[in-house]
Backbone as CSV, one residue per row, in Angstrom:
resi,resn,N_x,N_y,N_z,CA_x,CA_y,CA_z,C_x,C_y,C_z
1,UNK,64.269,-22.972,94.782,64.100,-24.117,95.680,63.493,-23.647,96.994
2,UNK,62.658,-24.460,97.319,61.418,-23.881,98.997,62.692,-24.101,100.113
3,UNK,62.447,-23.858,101.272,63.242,-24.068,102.204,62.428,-25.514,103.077
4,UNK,61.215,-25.808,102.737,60.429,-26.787,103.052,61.034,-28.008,102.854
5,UNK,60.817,-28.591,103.984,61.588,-30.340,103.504,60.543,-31.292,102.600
6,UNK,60.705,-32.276,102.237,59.869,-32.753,101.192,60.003,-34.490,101.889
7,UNK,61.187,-34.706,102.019,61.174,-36.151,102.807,62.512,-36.081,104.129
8,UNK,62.300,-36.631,105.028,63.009,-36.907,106.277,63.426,-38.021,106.676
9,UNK,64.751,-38.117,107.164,64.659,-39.740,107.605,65.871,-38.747,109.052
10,UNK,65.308,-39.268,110.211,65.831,-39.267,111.374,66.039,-40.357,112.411
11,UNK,67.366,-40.722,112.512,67.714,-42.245,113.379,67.194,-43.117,112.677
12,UNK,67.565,-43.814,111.096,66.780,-44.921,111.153,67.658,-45.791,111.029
13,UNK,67.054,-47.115,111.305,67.945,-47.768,111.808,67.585,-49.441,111.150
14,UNK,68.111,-50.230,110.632,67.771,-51.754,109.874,68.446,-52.681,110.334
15,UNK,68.202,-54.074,110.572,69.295,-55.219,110.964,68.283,-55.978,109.951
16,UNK,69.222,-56.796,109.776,68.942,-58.172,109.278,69.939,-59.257,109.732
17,UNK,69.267,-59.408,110.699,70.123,-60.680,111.575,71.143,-59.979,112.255
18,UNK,72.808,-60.290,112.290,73.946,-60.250,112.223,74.439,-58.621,111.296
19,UNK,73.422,-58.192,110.115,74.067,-57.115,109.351,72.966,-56.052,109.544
20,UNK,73.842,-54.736,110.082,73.165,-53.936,109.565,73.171,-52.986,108.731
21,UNK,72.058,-52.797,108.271,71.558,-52.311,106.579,71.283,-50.776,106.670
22,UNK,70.789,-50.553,107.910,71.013,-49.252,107.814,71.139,-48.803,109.690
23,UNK,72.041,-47.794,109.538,72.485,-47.555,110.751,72.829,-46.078,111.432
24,UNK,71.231,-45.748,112.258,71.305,-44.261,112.780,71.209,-42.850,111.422
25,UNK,70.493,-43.488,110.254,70.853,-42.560,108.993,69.658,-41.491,109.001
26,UNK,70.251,-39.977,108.950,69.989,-38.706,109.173,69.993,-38.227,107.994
27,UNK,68.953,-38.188,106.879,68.843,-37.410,105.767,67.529,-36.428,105.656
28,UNK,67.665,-35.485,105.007,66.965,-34.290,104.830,66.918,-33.696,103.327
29,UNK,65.781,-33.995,102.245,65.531,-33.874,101.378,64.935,-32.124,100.922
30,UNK,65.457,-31.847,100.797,64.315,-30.074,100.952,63.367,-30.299,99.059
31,UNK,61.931,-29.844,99.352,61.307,-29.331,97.896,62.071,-28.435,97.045
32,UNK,62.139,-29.549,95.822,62.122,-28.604,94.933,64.303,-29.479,94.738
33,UNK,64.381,-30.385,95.336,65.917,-30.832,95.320,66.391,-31.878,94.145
34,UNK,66.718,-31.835,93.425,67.239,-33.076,92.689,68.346,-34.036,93.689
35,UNK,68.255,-34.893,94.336,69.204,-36.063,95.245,69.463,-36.728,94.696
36,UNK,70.725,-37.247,94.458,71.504,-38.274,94.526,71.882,-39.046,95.596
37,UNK,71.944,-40.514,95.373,72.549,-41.226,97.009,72.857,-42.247,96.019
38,UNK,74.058,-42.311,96.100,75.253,-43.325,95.838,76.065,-44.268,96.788
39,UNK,76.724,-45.586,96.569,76.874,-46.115,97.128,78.389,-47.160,96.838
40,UNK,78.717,-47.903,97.294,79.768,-48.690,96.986,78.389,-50.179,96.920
41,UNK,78.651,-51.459,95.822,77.908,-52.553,96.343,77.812,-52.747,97.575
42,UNK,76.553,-53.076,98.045,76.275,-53.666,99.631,76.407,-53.099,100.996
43,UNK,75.962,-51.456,100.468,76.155,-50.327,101.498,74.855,-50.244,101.968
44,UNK,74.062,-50.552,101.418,72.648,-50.056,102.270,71.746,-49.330,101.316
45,UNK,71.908,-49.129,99.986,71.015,-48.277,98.904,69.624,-48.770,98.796
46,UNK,69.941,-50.094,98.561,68.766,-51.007,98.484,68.033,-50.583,99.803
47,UNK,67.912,-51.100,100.492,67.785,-51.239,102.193,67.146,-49.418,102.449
48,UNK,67.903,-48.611,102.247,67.316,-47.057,102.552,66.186,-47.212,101.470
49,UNK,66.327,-47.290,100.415,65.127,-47.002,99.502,64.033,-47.552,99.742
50,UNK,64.135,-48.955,100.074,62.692,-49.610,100.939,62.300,-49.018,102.040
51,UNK,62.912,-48.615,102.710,62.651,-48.246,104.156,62.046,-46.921,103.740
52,UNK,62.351,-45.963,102.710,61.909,-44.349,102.258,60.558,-44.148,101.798
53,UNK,60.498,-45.572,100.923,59.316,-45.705,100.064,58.555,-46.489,100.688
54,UNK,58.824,-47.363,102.229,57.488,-48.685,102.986,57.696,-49.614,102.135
55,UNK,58.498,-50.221,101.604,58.303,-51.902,101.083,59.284,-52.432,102.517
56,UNK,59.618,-52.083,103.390,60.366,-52.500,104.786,60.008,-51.252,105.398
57,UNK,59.822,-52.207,107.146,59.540,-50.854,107.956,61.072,-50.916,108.509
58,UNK,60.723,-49.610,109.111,62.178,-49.471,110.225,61.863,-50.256,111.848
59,UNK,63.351,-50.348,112.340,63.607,-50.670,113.260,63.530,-50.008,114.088
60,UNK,63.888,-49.132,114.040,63.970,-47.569,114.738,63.951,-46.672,113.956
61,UNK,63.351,-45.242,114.629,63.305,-43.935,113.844,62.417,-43.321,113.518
62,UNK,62.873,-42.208,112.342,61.405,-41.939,111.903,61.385,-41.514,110.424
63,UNK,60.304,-41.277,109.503,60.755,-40.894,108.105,59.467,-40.117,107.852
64,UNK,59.838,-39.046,107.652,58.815,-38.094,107.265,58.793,-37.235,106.218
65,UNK,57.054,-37.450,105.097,57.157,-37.406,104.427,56.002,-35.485,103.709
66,UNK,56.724,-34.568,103.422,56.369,-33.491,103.636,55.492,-33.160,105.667
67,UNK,56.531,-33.450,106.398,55.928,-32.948,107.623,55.377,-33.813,108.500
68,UNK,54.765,-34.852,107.549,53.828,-36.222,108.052,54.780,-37.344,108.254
69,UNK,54.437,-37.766,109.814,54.876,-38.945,110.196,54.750,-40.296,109.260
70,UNK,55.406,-40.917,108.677,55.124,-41.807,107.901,55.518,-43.094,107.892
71,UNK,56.312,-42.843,109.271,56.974,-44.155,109.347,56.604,-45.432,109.618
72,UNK,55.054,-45.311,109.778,54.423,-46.835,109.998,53.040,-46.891,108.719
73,UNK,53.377,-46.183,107.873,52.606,-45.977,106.625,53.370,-47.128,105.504
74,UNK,51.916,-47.601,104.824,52.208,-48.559,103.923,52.646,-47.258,102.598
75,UNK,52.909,-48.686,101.734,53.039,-47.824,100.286,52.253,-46.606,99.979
76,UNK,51.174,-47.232,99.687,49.802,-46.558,98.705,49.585,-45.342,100.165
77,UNK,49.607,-45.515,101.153,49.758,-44.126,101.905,50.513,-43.300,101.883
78,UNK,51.688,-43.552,101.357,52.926,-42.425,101.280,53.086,-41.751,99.727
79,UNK,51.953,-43.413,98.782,51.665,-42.487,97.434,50.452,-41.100,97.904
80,UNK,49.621,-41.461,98.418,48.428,-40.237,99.036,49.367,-38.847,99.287
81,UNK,50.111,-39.115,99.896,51.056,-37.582,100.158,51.722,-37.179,99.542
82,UNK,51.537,-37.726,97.878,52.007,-37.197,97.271,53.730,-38.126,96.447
83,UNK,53.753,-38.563,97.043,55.182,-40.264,96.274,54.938,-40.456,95.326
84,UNK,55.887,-40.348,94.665,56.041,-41.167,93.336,57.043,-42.360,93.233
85,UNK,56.981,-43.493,92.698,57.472,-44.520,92.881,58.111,-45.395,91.937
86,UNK,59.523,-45.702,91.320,59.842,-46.604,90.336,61.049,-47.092,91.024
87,UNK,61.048,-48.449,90.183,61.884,-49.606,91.480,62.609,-49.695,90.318
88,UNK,63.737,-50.942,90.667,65.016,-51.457,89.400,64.379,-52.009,88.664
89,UNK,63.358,-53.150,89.475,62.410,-53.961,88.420,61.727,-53.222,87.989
90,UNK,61.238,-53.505,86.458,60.344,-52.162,86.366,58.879,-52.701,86.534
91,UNK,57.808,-52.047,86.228,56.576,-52.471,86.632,55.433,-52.033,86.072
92,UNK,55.409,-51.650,84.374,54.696,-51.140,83.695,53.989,-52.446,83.555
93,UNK,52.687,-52.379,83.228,51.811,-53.738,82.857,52.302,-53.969,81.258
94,UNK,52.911,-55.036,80.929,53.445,-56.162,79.120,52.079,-56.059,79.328
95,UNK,50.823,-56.260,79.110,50.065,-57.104,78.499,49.392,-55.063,78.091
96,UNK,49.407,-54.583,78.436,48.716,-53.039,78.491,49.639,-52.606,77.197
97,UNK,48.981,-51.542,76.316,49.600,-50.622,75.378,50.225,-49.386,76.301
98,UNK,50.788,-48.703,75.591,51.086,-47.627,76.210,50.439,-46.188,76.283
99,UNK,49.524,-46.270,75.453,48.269,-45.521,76.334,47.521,-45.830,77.385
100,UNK,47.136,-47.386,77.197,46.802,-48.160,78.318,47.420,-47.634,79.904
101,UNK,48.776,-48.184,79.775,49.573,-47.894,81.304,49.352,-46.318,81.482
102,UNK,49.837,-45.344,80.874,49.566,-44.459,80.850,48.535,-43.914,81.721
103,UNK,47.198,-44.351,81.268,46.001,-44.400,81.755,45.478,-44.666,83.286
104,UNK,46.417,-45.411,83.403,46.004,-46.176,85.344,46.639,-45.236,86.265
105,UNK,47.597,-44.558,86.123,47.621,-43.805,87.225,46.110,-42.568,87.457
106,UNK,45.886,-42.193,86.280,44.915,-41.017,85.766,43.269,-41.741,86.727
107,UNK,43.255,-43.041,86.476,42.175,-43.385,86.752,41.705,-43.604,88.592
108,UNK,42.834,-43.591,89.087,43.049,-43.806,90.622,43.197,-42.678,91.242
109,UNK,43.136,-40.973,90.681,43.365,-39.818,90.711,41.680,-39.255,91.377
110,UNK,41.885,-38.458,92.637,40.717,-38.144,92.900,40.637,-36.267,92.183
111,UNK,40.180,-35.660,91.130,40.360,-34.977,90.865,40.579,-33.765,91.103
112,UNK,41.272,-33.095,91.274,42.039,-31.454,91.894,42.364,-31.170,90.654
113,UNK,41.733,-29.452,89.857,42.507,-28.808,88.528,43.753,-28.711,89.110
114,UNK,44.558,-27.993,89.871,45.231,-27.830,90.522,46.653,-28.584,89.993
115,UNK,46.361,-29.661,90.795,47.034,-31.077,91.055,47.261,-31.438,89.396
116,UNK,45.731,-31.254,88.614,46.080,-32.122,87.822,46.758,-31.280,86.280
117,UNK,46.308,-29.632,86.489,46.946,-29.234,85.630,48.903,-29.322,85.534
118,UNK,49.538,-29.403,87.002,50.439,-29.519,87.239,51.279,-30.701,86.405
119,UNK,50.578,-31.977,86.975,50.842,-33.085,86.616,50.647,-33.165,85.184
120,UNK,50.392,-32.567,84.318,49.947,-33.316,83.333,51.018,-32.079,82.558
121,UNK,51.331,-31.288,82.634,52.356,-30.365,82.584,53.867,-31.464,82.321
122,UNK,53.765,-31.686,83.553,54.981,-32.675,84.005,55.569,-33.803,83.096
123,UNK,54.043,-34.596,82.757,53.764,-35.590,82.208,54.201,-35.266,80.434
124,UNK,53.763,-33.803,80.044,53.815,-33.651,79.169,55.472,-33.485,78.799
125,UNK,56.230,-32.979,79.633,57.620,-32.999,79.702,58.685,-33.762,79.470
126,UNK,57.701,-35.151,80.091,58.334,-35.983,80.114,58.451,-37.224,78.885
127,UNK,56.962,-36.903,78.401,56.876,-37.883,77.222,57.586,-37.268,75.877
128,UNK,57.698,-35.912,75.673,58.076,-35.285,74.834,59.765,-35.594,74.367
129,UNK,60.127,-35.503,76.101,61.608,-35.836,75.991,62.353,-37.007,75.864
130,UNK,61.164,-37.560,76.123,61.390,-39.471,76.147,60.466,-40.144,74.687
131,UNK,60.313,-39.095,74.259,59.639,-39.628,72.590,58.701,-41.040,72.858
132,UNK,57.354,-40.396,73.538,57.041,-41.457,73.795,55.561,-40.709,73.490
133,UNK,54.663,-41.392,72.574,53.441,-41.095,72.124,52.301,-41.722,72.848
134,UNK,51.931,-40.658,74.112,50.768,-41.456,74.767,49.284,-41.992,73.915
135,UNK,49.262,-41.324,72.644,48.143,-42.308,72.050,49.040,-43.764,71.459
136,UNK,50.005,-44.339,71.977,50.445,-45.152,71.291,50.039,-46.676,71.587
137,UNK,49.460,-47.584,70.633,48.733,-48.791,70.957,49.831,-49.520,71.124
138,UNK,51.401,-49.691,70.921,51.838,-50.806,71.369,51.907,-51.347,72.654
139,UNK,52.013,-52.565,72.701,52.398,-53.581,74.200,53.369,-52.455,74.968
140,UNK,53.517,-52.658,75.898,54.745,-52.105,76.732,55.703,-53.579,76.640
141,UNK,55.076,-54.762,76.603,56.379,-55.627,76.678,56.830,-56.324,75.121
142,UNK,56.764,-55.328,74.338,57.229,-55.019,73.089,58.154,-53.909,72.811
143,UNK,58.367,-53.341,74.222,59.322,-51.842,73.700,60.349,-52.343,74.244
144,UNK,61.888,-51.592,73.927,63.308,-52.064,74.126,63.120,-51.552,75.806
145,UNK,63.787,-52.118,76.339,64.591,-51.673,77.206,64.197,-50.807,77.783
146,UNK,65.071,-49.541,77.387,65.097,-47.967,77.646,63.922,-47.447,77.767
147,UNK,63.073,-47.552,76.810,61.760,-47.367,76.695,60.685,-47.570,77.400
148,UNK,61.003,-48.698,77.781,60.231,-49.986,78.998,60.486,-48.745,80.076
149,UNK,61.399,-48.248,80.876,61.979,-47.894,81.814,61.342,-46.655,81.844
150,UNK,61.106,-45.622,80.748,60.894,-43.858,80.675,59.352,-44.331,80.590
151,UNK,58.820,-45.583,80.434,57.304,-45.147,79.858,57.296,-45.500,81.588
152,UNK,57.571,-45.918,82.593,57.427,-46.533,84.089,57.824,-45.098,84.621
153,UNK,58.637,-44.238,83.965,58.496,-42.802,85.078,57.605,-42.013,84.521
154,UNK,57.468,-42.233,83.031,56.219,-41.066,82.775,54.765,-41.872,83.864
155,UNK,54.583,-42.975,83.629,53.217,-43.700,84.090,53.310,-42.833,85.988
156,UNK,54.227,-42.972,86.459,54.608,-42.409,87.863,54.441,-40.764,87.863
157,UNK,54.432,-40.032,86.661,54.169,-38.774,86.652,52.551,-38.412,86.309
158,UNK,52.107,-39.388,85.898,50.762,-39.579,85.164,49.481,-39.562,87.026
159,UNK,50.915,-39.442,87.681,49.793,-39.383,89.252,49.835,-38.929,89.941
160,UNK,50.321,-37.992,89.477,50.806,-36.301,90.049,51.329,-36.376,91.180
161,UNK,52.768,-36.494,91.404,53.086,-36.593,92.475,54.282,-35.724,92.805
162,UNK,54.663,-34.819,93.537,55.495,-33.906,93.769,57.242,-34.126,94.414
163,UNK,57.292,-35.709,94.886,58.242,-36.075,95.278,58.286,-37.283,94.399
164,UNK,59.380,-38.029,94.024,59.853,-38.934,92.487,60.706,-39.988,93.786
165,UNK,60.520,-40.786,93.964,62.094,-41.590,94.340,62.587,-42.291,93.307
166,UNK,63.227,-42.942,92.761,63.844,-43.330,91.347,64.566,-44.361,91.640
167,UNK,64.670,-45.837,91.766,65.725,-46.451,91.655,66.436,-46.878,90.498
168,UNK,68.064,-46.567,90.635,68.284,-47.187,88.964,67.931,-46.857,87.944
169,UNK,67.405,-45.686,87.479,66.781,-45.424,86.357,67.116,-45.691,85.124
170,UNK,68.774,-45.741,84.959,69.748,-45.882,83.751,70.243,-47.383,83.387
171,UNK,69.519,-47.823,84.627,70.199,-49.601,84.552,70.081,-49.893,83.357
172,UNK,71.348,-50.842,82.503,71.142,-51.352,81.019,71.162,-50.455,80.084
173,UNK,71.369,-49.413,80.257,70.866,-48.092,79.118,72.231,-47.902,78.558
174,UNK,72.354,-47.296,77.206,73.292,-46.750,76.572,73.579,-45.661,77.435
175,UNK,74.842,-45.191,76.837,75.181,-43.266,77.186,74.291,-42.759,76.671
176,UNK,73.902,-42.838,75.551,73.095,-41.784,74.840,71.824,-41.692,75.595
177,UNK,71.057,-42.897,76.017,69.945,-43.190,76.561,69.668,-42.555,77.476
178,UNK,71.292,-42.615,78.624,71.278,-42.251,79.779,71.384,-40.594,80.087
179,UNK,71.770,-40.193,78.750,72.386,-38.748,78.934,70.663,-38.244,78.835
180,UNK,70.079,-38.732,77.988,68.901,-38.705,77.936,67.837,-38.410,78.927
181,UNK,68.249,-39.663,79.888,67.250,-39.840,80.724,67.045,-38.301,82.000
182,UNK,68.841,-38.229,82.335,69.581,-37.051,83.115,68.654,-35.978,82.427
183,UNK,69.146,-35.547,81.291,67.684,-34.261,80.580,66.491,-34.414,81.286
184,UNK,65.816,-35.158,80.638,63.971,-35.520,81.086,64.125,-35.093,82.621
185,UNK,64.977,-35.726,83.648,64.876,-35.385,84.683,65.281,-34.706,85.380
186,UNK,66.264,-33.229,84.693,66.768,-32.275,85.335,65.727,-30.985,84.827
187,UNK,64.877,-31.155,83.855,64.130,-30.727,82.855,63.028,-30.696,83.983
188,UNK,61.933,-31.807,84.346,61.248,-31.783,85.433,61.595,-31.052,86.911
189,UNK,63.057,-31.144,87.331,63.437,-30.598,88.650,63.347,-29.366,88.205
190,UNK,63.199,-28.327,87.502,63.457,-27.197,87.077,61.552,-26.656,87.079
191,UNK,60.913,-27.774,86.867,59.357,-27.616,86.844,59.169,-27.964,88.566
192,UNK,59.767,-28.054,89.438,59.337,-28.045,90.758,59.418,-29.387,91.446
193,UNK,59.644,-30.555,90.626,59.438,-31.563,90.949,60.611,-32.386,92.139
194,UNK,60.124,-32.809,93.011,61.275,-33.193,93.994,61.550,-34.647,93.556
195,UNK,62.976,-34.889,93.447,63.742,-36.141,92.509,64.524,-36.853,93.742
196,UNK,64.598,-37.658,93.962,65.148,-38.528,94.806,65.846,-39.425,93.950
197,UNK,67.478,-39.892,93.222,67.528,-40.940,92.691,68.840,-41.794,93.289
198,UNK,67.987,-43.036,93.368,69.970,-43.804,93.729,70.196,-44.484,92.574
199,UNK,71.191,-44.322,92.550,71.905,-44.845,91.567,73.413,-45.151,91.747
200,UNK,74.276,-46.177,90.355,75.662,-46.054,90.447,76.222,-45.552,89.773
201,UNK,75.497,-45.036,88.472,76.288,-44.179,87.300,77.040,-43.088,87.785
202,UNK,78.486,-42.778,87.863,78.680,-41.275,88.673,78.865,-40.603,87.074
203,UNK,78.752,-40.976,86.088,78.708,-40.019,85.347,77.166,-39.499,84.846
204,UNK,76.359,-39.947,85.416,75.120,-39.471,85.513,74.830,-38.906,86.189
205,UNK,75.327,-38.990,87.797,75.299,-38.497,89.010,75.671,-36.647,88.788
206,UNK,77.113,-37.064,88.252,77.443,-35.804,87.925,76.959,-34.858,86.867
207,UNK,75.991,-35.688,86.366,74.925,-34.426,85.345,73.976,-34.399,85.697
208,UNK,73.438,-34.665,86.715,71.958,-33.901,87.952,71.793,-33.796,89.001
209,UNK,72.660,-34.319,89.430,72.528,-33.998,91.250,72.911,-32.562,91.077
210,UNK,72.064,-31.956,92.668,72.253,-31.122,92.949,73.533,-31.261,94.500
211,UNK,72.738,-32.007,95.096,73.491,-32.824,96.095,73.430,-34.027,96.251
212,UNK,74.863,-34.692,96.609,74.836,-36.301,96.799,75.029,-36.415,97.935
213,UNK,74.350,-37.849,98.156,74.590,-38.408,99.948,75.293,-39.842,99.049
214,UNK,76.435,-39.592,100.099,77.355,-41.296,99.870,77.265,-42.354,100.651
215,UNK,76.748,-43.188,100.828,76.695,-44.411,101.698,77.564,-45.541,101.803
216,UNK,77.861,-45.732,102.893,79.201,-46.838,103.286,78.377,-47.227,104.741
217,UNK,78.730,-49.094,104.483,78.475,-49.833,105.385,77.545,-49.383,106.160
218,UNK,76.277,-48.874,105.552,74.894,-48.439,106.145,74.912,-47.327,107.107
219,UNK,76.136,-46.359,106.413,75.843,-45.170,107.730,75.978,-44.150,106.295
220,UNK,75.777,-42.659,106.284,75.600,-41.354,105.129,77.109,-41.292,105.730
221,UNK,77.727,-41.569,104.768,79.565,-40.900,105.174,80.051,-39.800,104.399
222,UNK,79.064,-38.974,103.585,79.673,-37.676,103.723,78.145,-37.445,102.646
223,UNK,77.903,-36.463,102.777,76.786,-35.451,101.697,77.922,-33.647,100.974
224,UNK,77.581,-33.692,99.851,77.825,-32.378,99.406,77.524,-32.142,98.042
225,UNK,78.016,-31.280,97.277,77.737,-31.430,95.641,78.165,-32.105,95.250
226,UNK,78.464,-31.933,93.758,79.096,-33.163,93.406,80.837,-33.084,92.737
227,UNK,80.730,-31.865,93.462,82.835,-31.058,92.997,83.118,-31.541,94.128
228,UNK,82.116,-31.498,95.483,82.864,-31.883,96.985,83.107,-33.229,96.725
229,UNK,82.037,-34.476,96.519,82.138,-35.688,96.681,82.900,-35.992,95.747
230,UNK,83.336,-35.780,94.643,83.953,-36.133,93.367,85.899,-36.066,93.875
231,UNK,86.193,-35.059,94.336,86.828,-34.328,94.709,87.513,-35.180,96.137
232,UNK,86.807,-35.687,97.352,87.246,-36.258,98.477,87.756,-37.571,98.329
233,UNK,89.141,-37.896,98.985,89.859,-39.354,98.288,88.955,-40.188,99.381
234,UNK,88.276,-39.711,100.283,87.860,-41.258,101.043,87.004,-41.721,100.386
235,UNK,86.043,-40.889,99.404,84.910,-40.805,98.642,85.416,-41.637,97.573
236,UNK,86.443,-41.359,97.119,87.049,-42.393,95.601,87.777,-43.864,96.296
237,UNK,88.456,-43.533,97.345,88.671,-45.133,97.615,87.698,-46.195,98.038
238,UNK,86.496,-45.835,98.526,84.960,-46.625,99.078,84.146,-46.823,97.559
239,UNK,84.303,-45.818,97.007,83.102,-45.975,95.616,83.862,-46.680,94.895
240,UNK,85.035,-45.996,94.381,85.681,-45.808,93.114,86.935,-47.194,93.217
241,UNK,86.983,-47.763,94.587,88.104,-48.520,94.649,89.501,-47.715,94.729
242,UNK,89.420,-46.801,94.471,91.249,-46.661,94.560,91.112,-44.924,94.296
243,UNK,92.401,-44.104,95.078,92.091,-42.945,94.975,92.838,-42.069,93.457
244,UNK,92.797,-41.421,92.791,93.751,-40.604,91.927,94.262,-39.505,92.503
């Protein structure tokens, strides 16, 4: 793992009206990290992830993305530096095959061997593990579920991008699916790739994080592995409802 940070968020800060969504939050992503950021409902997960990725600006602060100020950068600028991007909704094109989708990140790619031998490395990792045949002519809004979901992070790897944010990745998924998905993407962090994911599964949590950040009422109320956070009763009475 580099000692290089990969994404930053310093003082940021969200209201919406009367609530705030995020409040004074200090995170530090280093290259090369698999993240977790977990939450109790209606802590602010949602709310940080827009604000990380530009679908909301901040109120205050700043968020920086390998080094670069980014905090008044749209989307498709924070994809340029390198972002990778998948939301809860997913967002593969139904009417496209899955070579098709596949295809569109590749085509918006200004070419670097470099860049692209990397990526396609990545890509290859990922389809392999997610049994997913990029010459494959079906619809994307013909595949189950699960499928729908891994062909939307391979399509996000398909554009070479060195930092992943992930929302939800497991939403709806079996165990098996999900144990699944945890592989493909601890499999990639091991290829260099910087993983950002929120999520609520903690039994997913606990098969890839390297480190978790916990969020309560829009402030980071504690970061550590996942024996520390697992382990702390304030951590199980906010997430978990009740302590053991």
């Amino acid at each position: 793992m580099s000692d290089g940070i990969a994404l930053e968020a310093r003082g940021v800060n969200k209201r919406f009206g009367g609530v705030v969504a995020a409040d004074g939050i200090e995170l530090q992503v280093k290259q090369g990290e698999l993240r977790c950021i977990i939450r109790p409902n209606g802590a602010g997960k949602s709310t940080l992830f827009s604000l990380l990725c530009g679908i909301q600006r901040v109120d205050s602060g700043q968020i920086f993305i390998h080094k670069h100020d980014a905090t008044r950068m749209h989307q498709f600028q924070r994809v340029r530096l390198g972002v990778g991007l998948t939301f809860q909704t997913n967002r593969a094109y139904q009417q496209l095959t899955v070579k098709q989708n596949l295809a569109v990140p590749n085509s918006k790619l200004s070419y670097n061997k470099e860049n692209h031998d990397i990526a396609r490395e990545r890509l290859m990792i990922a389809l392999e593990g997610f049994e997913l045949d990029p010459h494959d002519e079906t619809l994307a809004g013909e595949l189950p579920h699960h499928k729908l979901q891994w062909l939307e992070i391979s399509m996000v790897l398909a554009g070479c991008p060195d930092l992943v944010l992930i929302d939800e990745p497991t939403a709806g998924m079996s165990r098996r699916e999900t144990n699944r998905t945890a592989e493909v993407l601890s499999n990639l962090n091991t290829y260099g790739l910087t993983i950002v994911v929120v999520e609520h599964d903690i039994h997913f949590v606990k098969s890839v994080a390297q480190v978790v950040t916990v969020l309560h009422q829009g402030k980071i109320f504690m970061e550590g592995n996942v024996s520390q956070i697992t382990a702390n009763e304030d951590v199980k009475k906010i997430y978990l409802g009740h302590a053991h």
